[in-house]
C-alpha positions in Angstrom: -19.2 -40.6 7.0 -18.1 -40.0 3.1 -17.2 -42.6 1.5 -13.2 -43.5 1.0 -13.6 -43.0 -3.2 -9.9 -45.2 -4.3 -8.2 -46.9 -1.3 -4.6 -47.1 -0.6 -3.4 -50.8 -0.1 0.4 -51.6 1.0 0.7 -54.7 -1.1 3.7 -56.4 0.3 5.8 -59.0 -1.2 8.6 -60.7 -2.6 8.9 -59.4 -6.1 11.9 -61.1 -7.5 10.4 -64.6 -6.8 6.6 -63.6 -6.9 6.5 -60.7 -9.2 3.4 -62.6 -11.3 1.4 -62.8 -8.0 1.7 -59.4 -6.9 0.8 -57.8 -10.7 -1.9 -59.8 -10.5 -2.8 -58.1 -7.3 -2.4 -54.9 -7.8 -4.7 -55.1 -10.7 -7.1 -56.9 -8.4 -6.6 -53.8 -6.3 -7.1 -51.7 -9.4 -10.4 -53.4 -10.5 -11.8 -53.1 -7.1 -11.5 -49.7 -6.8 -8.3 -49.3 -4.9 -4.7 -48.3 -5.1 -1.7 -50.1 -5.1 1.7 -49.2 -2.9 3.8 -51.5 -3.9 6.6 -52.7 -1.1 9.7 -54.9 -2.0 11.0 -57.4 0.2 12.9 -59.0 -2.1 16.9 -59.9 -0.3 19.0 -60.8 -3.7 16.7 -59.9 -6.2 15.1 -57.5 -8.3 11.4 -57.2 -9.4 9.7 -56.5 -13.2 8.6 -53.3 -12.1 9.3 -50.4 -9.8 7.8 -50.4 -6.1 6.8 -47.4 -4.5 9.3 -49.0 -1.4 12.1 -50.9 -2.4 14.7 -53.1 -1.0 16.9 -50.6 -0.2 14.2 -48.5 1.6 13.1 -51.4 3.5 16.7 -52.3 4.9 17.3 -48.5 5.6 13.9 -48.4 7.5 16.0 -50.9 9.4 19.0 -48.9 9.4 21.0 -50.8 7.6 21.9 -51.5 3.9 20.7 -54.4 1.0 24.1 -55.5 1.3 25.0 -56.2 4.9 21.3 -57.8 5.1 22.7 -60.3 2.1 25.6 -61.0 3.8 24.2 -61.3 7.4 24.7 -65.0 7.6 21.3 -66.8 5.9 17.9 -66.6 4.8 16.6 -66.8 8.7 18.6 -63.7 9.7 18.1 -61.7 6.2 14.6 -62.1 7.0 14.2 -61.1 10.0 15.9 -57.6 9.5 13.7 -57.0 6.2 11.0 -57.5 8.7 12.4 -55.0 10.8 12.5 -52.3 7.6 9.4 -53.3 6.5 7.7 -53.6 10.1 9.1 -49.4 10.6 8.5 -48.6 7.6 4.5 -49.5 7.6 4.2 -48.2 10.3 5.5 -45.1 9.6 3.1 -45.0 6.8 0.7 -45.4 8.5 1.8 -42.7 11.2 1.0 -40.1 8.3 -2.2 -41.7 7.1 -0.6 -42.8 3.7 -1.9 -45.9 3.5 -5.6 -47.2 4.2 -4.8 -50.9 4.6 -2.2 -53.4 4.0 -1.7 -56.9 2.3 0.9 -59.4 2.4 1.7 -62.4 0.5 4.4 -65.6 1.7 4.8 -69.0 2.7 6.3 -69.3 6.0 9.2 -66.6 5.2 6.7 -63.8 4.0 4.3 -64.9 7.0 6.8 -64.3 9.4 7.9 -60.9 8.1 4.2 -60.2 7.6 3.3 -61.0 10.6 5.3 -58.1 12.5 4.5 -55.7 10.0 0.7 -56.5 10.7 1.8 -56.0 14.4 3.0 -52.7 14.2 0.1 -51.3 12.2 -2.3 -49.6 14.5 -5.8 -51.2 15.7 -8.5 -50.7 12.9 -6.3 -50.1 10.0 -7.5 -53.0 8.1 -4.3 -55.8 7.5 -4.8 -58.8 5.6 -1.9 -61.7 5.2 -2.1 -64.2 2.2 -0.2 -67.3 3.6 0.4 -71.2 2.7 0.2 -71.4 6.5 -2.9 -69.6 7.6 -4.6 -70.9 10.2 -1.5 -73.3 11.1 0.0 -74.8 14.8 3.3 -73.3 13.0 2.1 -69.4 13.6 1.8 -68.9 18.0 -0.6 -66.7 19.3 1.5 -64.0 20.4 2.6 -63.4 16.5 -0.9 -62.4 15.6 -2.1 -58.7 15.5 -5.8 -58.2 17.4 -7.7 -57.0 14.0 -5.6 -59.6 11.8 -6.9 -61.3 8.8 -6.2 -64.2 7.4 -6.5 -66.8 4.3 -5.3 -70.1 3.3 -2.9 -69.5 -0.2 -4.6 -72.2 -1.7 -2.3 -73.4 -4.7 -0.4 -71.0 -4.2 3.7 -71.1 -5.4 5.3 -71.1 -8.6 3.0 -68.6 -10.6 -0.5 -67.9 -11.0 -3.1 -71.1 -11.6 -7.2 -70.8 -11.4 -7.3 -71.4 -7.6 -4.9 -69.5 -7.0 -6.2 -66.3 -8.8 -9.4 -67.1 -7.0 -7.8 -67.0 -3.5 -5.9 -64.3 -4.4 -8.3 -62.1 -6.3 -10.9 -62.8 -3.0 -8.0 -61.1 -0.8 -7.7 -58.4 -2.8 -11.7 -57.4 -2.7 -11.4 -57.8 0.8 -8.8 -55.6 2.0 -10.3 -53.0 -0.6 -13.9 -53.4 0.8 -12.3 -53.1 4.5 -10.4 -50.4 3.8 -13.5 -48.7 2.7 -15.8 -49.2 5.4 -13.6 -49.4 7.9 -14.0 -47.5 10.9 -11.2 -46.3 13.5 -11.9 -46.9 17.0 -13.0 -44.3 18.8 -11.0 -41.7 21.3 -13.9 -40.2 22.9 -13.9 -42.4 26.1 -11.7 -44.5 28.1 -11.4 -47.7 27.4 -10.9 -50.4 29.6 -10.9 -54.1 28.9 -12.4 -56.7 31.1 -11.6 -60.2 29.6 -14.2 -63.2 30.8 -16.0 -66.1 29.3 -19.7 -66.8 28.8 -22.0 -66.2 30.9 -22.4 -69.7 31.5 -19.1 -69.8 33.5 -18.7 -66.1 34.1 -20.9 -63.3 34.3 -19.4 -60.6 36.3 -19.6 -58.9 33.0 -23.1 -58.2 32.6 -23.3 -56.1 36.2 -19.5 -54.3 35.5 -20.1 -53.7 31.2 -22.9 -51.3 32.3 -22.2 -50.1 35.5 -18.3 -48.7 33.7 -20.3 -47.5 30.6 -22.6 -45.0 33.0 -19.1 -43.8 34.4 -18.3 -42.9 31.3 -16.2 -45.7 29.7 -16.1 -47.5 26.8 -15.7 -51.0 27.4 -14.3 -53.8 25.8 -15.2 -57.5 26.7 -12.5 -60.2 25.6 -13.6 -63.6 25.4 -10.4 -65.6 27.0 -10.3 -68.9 25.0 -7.1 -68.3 23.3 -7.1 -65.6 20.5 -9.8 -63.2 23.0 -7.1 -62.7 25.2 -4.5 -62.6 22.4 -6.6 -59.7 20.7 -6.5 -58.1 24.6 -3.2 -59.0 24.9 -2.2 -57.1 21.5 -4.0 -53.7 22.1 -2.6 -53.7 25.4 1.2 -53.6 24.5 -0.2 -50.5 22.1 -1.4 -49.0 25.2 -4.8 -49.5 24.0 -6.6 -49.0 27.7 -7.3 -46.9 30.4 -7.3 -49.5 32.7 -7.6 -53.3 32.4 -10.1 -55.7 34.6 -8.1 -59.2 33.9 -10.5 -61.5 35.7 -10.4 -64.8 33.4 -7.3 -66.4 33.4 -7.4 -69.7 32.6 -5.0 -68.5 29.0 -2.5 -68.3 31.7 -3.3 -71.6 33.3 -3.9 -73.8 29.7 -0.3 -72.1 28.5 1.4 -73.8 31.9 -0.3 -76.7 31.2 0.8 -77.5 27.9 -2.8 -76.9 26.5 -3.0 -75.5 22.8 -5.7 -72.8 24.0 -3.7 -70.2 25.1 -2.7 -67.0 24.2 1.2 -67.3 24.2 3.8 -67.2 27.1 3.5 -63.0 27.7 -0.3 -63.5 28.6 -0.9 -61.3 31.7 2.3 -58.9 31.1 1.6 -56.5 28.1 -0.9 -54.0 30.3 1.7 -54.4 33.3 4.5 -53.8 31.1 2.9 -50.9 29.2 2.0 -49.1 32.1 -1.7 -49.7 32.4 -3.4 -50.1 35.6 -5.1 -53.4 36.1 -7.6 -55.4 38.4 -6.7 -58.9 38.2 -8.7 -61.8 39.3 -8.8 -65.7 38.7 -11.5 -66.3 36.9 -11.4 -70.3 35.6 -7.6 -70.5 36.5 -8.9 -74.4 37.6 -9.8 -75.2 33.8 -7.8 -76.9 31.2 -9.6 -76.5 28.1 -8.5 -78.9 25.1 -9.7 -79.4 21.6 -13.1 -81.3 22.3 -13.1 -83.3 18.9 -9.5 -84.6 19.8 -11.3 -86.5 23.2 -9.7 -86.3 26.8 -5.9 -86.2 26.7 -4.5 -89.1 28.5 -2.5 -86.8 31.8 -6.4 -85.4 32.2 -8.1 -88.5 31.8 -9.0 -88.9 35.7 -10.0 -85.6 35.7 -13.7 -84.2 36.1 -14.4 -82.3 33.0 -17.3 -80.4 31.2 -17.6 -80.3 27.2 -18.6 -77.0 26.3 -19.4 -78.0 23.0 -18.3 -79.6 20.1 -14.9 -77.6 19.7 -14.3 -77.1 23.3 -14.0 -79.0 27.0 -12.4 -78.6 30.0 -11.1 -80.5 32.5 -9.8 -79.4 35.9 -6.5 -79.3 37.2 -5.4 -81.0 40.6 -3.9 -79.3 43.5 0.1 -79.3 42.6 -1.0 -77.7 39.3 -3.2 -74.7 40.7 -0.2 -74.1 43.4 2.6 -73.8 40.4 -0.4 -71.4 38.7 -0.7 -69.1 41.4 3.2 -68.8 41.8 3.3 -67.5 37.7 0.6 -65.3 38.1 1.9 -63.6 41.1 5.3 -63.5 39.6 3.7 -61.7 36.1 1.9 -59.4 38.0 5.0 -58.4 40.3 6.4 -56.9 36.6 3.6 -54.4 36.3 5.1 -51.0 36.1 1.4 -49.3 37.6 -1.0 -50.3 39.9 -2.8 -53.8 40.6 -5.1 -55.1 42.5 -5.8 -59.6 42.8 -9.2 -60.0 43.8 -9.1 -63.6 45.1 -13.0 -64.9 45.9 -12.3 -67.7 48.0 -15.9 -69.2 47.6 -15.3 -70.5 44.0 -13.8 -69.4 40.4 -16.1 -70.1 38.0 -19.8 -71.4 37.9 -19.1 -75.2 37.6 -16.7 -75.5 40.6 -19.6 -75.0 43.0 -21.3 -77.7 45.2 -22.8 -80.5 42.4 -21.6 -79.4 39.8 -19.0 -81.3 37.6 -16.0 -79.3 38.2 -15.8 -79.5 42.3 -12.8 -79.6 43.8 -13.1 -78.2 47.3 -9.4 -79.4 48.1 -7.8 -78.3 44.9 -9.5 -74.7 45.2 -8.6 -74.5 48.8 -4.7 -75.2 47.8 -4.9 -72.6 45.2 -5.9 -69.9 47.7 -3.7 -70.7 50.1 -0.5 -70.4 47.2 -2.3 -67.3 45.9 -2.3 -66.0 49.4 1.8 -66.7 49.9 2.4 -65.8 46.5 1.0 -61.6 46.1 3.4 -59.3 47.2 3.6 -55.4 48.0 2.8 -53.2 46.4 0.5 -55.6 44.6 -2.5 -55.1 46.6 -4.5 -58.4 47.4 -8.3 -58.1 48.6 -10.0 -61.5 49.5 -13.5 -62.3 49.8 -15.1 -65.5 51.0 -17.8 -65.0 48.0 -18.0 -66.7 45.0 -16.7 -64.5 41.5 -19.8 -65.1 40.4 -21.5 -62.7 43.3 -22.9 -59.4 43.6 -20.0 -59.2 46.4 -17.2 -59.6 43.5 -18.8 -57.1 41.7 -19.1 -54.4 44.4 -14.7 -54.9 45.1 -14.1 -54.7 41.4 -16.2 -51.1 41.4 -14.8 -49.8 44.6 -11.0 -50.8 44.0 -11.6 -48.6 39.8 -13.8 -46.0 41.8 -10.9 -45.3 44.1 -8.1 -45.5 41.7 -10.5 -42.6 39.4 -10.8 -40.5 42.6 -6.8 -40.8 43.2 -5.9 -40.5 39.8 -4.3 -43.8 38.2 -7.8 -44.3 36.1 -8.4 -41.4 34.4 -12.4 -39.8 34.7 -14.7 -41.0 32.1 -16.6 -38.7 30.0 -20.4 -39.0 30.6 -20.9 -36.9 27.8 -19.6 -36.9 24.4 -19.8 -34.5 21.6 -21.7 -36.1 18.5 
């Protein structure tokens, strides 16, 4: 593919209180080969220099005016309608292909607008966010866009220092270098989702990736420990996928629980709610996972558990809990507006929940089923299976439930051949 010869970067920002930052930008922008489309998200303000977008196109993009935004009440709600402007009216730049990436600079009030913006930008067009709160508990998973980038404004705030221009100046060659050798997912297949976990607990995976891909898919593994199913979660709500083969769950189960691995409270809705067919399964529902450095948390601390590793363990969760699990998913999945199908394999849910392994808990498994069992409703279609997920038996119900829905039309065909 040629080669994108001088990039065009949204650099978005505050210019009345950061106009020294995003200068400096843009000629970092400049240096690196790209060029710079300045947007103003500046409320009562006005910047040094003339953006390509200003205030008063951002608020109309939110169809409304500088003024009334000012006056809306306070900084919270002034915000949060520039991030409305500036969330249309990326994306409508983006719509038609004038921009090849985007860049945003804030504390926590430039995140937060950021942060939609990023959100309505489509899959692949690189977005990078410049924030005093990267990486922080304060930003929840559902805020964050699948392909987002991110880095830590290291002395950042009241002008440019030497950290700070090297923070900044190392954002700026990024987005430049993405935008450059980024490439745009392809629309020459399907694609259908299937989230799971390592093979170690899950591994329906390696028999479905391939056995999809020779239909004529293009498929798209999600690894569910909080920001893989967040990432699955994102695309979906674009309407992303052909179909989507949900079968590891336990996002849904950690968010009820209170664990900090999750993928926010709309895990499991976004495909149902944007139409998209789905085979659903609980894979690892009975797993809590927690932070493994922080030790046991005290309410799991008579729990059997399994450390993964050195960032991650899992405990499992007793009876009442799996009960109070299958009654949310059941409830999400009675949204959907298109088909789905619960596979529920009585026999065992993940690979350390059989006989002698740490994670066994017969009763607790047995309790689940039967809530899962009360809980599905029509037209939610529910096949059981006395086999564990981990079976060839599994396998063969997830293919003949996606064969059956191709042949009536909810999937559509894969191509098995694809022009080069």
């Amino acid at each position: 593919m040629p080669e994108m010869t001088q990039p065009r970067i949204l650099l978005i920002g505050t210019g009345d209180t950061k106009a020294d930052e995003l200068l400096f930008m843009s000629e970092c922008i400049a240096r690196a080969g790209g060029r710079t489309i300045m947007m103003d998200i500046s409320v009562l303000g006005d910047p040094p220099y003339r953006p390509a977008h200003d205030k008063h196109a951002v608020a109309a993009a939110a169809q409304t005016t500088i003024e009334a935004i000012a006056s809306s009440g306070d900084e919270n709600s002034a915000m949060s309608l520039m991030a409305v402007g500036a969330a249309n009216l990326a994306r409508a730049l983006a719509e038609r292909d004038a921009i090849d990436g985007a860049i945003a600079i804030g504390g926590t009030m430039g995140t937060d607008l950021a942060l939609d913006v990023a959100q309505a930008l489509p899959l692949g067009l690189p977005k990078l966010i410049v924030s005093t709160v990267a990486f922080s508990h304060l930003i929840p998973p559902e805020r964050v866009a699948a392909d987002l980038m991110m880095i830590l404004w290291a002395g950042g705030l009241y002008g440019l220092n030497g950290t700070c221009t090297a923070v900044l100046s190392q954002a700026c060659g990024a987005i430049v270098g993405a935008a450059r050798s980024a490439i745009r997912p392809r629309k020459d297949r399907p694609v259908v989702a299937i989230t799971s976990l390592g093979k170690s607990c899950l591994h329906y995976m390696v028999e479905l990736k391939p056995q999809l891909e020779r239909r004529g898919y293009e498929v798209v593994v999600f690894h569910t420990t909080g920001m893989g199913g967040r990432a699955m979660e994102s695309i979906a709500a674009q309407g992303g996928f052909a179909a989507v083969l949900d079968l590891s769950l336990q996002e849904v189960a950690n968010q009820l629980t209170g664990s900090v691995v999750n993928s926010g409270a709309d895990r499991l809705e976004n495909a149902g709610r944007a139409g998209i067919p789905q085979i659903v399964a609980p894979g690892a529902i009975d797993m809590v996972d927690f932070p493994a450095w922080l030790g046991v948390p005290n309410e799991l601390s008579d729990r059997p558990f399994h450390a993964h590793n050195r960032l991650l363990a899992s405990a499992t969760s007793g009876s009442t809990d799996r009960q109070r699990i299958a009654r949310a998913i059941a409830e999400k999945l009675s949204q959907a507006n298109a088909p789905v199908a619960f596979v529920l394999p009585t026999g065992g849910i993940q690979q350390w929940d059989r006989e002698g392994e740490t994670l066994h808990d017969p009763d607790a498994l047995a309790a689940f089923v039967e809530a899962m069992r009360s809980a599905i409703r029509a037209p939610v279609e529910l096949h059981e299976i006395k086999d564990h997920i981990n079976s060839a038996a599994f396998n063969e119900t997830v293919l003949g439930i996606f064969d059956r829905w191709v042949a009536a039309g909810i999937v559509p065909r894969g191509r098995t051949t694809v022009a080069a």
